[in-house]
C-alpha positions in Angstrom: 30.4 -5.4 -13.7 29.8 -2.9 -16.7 30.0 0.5 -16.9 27.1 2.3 -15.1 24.4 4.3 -17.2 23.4 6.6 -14.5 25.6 7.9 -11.5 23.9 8.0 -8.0 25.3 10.7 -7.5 23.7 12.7 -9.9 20.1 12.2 -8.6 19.1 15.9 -9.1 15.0 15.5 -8.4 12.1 14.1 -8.1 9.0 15.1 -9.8 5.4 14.6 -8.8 2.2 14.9 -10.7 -0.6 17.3 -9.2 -4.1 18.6 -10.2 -4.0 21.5 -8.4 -0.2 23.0 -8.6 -1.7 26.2 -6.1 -2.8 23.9 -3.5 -0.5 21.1 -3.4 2.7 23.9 -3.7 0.5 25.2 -0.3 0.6 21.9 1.2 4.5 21.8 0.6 5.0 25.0 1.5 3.1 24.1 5.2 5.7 21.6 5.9 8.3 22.5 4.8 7.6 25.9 6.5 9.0 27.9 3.4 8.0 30.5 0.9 5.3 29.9 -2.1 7.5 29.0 -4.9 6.9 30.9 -8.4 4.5 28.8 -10.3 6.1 28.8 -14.3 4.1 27.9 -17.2 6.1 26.3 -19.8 5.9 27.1 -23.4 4.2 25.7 -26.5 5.6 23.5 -29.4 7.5 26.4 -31.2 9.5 26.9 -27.9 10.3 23.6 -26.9 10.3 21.2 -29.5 8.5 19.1 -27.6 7.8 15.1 -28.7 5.8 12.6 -27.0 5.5 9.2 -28.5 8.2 10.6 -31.1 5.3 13.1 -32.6 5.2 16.8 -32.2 3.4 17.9 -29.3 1.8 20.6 -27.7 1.5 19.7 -24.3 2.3 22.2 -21.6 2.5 22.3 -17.5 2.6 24.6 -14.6 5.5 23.9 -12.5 6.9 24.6 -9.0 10.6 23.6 -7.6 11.4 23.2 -4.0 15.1 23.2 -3.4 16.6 20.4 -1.0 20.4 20.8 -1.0 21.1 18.5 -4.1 17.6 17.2 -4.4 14.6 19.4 -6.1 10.9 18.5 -5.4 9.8 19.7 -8.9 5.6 19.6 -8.9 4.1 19.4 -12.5 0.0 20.2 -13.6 -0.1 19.1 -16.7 -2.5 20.6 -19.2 -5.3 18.5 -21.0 -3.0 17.8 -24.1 -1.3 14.0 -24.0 2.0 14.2 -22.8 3.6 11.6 -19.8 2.4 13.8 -17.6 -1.1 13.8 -18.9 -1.0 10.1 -18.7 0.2 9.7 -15.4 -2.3 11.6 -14.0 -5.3 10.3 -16.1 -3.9 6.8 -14.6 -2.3 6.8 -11.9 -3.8 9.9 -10.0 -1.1 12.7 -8.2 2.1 11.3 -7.1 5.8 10.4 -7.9 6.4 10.3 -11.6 10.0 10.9 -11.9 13.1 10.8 -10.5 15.7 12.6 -13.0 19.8 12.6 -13.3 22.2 15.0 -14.8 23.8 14.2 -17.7 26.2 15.3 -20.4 25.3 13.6 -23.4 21.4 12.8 -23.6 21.5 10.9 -26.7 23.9 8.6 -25.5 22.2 8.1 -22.4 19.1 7.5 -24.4 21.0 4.9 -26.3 22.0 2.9 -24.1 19.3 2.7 -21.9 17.2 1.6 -25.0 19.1 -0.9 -25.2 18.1 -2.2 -22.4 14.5 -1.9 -23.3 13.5 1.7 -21.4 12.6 3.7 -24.8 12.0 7.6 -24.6 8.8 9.0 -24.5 8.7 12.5 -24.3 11.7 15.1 -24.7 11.6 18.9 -24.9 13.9 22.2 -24.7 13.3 23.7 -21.2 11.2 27.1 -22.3 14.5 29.0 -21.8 16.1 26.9 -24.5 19.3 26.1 -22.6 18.8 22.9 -22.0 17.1 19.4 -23.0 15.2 17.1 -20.3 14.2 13.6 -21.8 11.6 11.2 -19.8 12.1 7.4 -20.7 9.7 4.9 -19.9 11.6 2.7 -17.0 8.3 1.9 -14.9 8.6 -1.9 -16.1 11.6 -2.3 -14.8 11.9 0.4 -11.7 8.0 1.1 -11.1 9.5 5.3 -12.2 9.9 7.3 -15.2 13.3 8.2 -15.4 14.0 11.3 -16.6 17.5 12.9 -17.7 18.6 16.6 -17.8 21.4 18.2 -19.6 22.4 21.5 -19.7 23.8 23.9 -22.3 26.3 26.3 -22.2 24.1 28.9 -24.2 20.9 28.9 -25.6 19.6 27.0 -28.4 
């Protein structure tokens, strides 16, 4: 058996595509019986660095996280610009678009899952710059985007 790529244990969340990031937080928030959840805007190109399809993008989203011990429920409205999440919606409708792990070294993750023919399609700075989330295209083979996080220790 080889190495694993991704560790189990670092499921961190699971990310859903909405229309309507007011309403559907609502929903969450009825049953879960919990607070509304700040709704954060992310930033532009010249924040993020964004890339979909390996081309600079523009493409922004509203966002919510609901906390679940280790597990977030992050909800994403994405803006009209094409992005992943733009395209999940326009075919696929709300739902499950992710499920993302933690990892130290994103570009040797991304390497080695490409080799295994699940390429990267969209990567970005969070808005706070202090970290990097990448979304690779693994619905072929697992019917989800995967989508890996890592952290910084400062700002970028």
């Amino acid at each position: 058996m080889s190495e694993p790529i991704l560790n189990l244990e670092m499921i961190v969340q699971v990310g859903i595509i909405v229309r309507d990031i007011e309403a559907s937080a609502r929903q969450f928030c009825d049953l879960f019986g919990c607070d509304m959840p700040t709704i954060h805007q992310t930033a532009g190109y010249a924040v993020t660095e964004t890339t979909f399809n390996g081309q600079p993008s523009e493409a922004t989203a509203k966002l919510a996280f609901f906390d679940a011990g280790q597990m977030q429920i992050e909800l994403i409205q994405p803006d009209e610009r094409p992005s992943t999440w733009r395209n999940h919606l326009d075919e696929k409708g709300e739902g499950v678009h992710h499920i993302a792990f933690k990892v130290k070294d994103t570009d040797e993750t991304v390497r080695r899952l490409e080799e295994r023919g699940i390429p990267m399609v969209q990567q970005g700075l969070y808005s706070s710059r202090d970290g990097v989330y990448t979304y690779l295209d693994s619905v072929p083979q697992l019917g989800v985007t995967l989508e890996l996080l890592q952290n910084f220790l400062s700002p970028r």
